[in-house]
C-alpha positions in Angstrom: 118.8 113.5 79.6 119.9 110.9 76.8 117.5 109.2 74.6 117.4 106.3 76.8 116.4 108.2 79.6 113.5 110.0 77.1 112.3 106.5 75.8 111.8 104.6 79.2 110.1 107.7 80.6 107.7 107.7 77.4 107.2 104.3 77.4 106.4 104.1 81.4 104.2 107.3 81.3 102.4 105.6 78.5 101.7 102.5 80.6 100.9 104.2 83.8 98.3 106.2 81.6 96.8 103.2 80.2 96.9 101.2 83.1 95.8 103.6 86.2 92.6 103.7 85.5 92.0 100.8 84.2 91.2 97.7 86.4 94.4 96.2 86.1 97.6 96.9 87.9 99.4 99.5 86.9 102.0 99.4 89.1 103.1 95.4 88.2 103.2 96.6 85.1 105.4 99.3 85.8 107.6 96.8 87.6 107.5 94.4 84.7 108.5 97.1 82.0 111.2 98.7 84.5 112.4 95.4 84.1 112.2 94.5 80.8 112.9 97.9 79.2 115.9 98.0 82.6 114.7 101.4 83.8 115.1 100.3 87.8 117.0 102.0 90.6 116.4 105.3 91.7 116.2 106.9 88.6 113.2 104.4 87.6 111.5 104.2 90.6 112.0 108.8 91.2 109.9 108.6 87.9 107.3 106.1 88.8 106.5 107.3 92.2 106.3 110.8 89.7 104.0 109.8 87.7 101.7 107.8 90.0 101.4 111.3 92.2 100.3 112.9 89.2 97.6 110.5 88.5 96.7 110.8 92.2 96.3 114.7 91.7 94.7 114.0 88.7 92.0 112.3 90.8 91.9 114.9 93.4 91.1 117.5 91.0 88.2 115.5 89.3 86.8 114.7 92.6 88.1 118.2 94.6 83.9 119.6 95.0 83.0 115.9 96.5 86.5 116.2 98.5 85.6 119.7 99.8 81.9 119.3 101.0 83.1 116.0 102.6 86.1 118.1 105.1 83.8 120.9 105.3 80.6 118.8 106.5 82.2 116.0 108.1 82.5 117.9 111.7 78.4 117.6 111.5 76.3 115.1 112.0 75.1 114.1 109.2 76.1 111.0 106.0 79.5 113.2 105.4 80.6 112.4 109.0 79.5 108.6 108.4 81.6 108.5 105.2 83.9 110.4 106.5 84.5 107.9 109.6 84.1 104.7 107.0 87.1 106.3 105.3 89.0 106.4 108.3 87.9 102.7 109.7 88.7 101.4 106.0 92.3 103.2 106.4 93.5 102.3 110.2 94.0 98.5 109.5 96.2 99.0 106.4 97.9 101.7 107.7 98.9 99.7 110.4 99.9 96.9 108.4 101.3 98.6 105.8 104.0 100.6 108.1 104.5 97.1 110.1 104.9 95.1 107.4 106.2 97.2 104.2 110.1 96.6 104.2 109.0 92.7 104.4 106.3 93.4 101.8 109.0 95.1 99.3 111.4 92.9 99.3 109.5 89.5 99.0 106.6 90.6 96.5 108.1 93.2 93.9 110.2 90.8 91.8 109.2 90.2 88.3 108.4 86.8 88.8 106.0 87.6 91.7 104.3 90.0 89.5 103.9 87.9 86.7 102.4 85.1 88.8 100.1 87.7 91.0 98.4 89.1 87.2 98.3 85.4 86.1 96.5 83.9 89.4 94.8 87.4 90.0 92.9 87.6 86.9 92.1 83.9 87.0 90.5 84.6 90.5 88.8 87.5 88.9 87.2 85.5 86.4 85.6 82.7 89.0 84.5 85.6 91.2 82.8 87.3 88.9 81.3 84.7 87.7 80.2 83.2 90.9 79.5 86.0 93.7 76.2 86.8 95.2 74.8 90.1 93.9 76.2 93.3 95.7 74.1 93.7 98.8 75.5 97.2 98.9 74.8 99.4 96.4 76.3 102.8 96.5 79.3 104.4 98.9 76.5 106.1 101.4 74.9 102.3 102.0 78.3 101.1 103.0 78.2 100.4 107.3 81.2 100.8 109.6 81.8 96.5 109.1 82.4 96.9 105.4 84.6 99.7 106.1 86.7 97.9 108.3 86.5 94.8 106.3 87.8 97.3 103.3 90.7 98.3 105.4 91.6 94.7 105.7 91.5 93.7 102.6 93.6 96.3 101.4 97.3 95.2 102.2 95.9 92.2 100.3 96.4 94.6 97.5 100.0 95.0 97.3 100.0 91.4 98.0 99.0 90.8 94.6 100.2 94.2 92.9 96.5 94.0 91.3 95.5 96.9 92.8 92.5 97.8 91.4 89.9 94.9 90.7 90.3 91.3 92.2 90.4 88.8 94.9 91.5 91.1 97.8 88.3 93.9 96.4 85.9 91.1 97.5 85.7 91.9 101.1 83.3 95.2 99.6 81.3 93.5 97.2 
């Protein structure tokens, strides 16, 4: 591996760590410092898709109790089965959307420019909504009914609409 190769993967595992679990996007940055740093291609995108799976496992190991009671006691009745079928009803629609519409998706909303514009508008939308929503009716996961859930599922290829992916305008359908 050269010292290129070394820098850009420093520099985008820095970002990702920064940025994943923060509410911003982590991915448009990622796409914005692939581009400007030009680690793109298959080599750039192997190492994001990398580094994004370990900040998924990262998250599966912090949560792994809460992930194991929830497989073990959702076959009974009980709130595990209701969260447990929430998940699913929040998962079908973008699923569905996702695999119909993800080559369409790619193409049209991963550019630069796209990405730029989506953080610009996004946080600007993030800004009024805060400002100007009705407090939360819902309160914690457990309250959340089977409408929410599915209204959650909805909203989510809204998500990679943006790529702002973790707080904003396509997050109000659960508020």
């Amino acid at each position: 591996m050269d010292v290129t190769s070394l820098r850009s993967a420093l520099l985008t595992g820095i970002v990702e760590g920064l940025t994943e679990f923060l509410p911003i996007s982590s991915t448009g940055h990622l796409i914005l410092l692939g581009e400007l740093i030009g680690f793109q291609g298959p080599p750039g995108k192997v190492f994001e898709i990398s580094i994004q799976l370990g900040a998924i496992l990262a998250v599966i190991v912090v949560f792994w109790p809460k992930l194991w009671n929830l497989m073990l006691q959702a076959w009974r009745p009980g709130p595990e089965r209701f969260y447990a079928l929430n998940i699913v009803l929040a998962f079908l629609p973008a699923a569905v959307i996702g695999a119909t519409l993800h080559g369409r998706m790619t193409r049209l909303l991963f550019s630069p420019y796209v990405v730029c514009a989506a953080l610009i508008i996004g946080g600007i939308a993030i800004i009024i909504i805060e400002r100007w929503r009705p407090d939360p009716t819902i309160k914690s996961v457990p309250e959340i009914g089977w409408l929410a859930a599915l209204l959650v599922g909805f909203g989510q290829p809204r998500r990679v609409q943006q790529p702002h992916h973790h707080l904003g305008p396509a997050d109000t359908p659960r508020r």
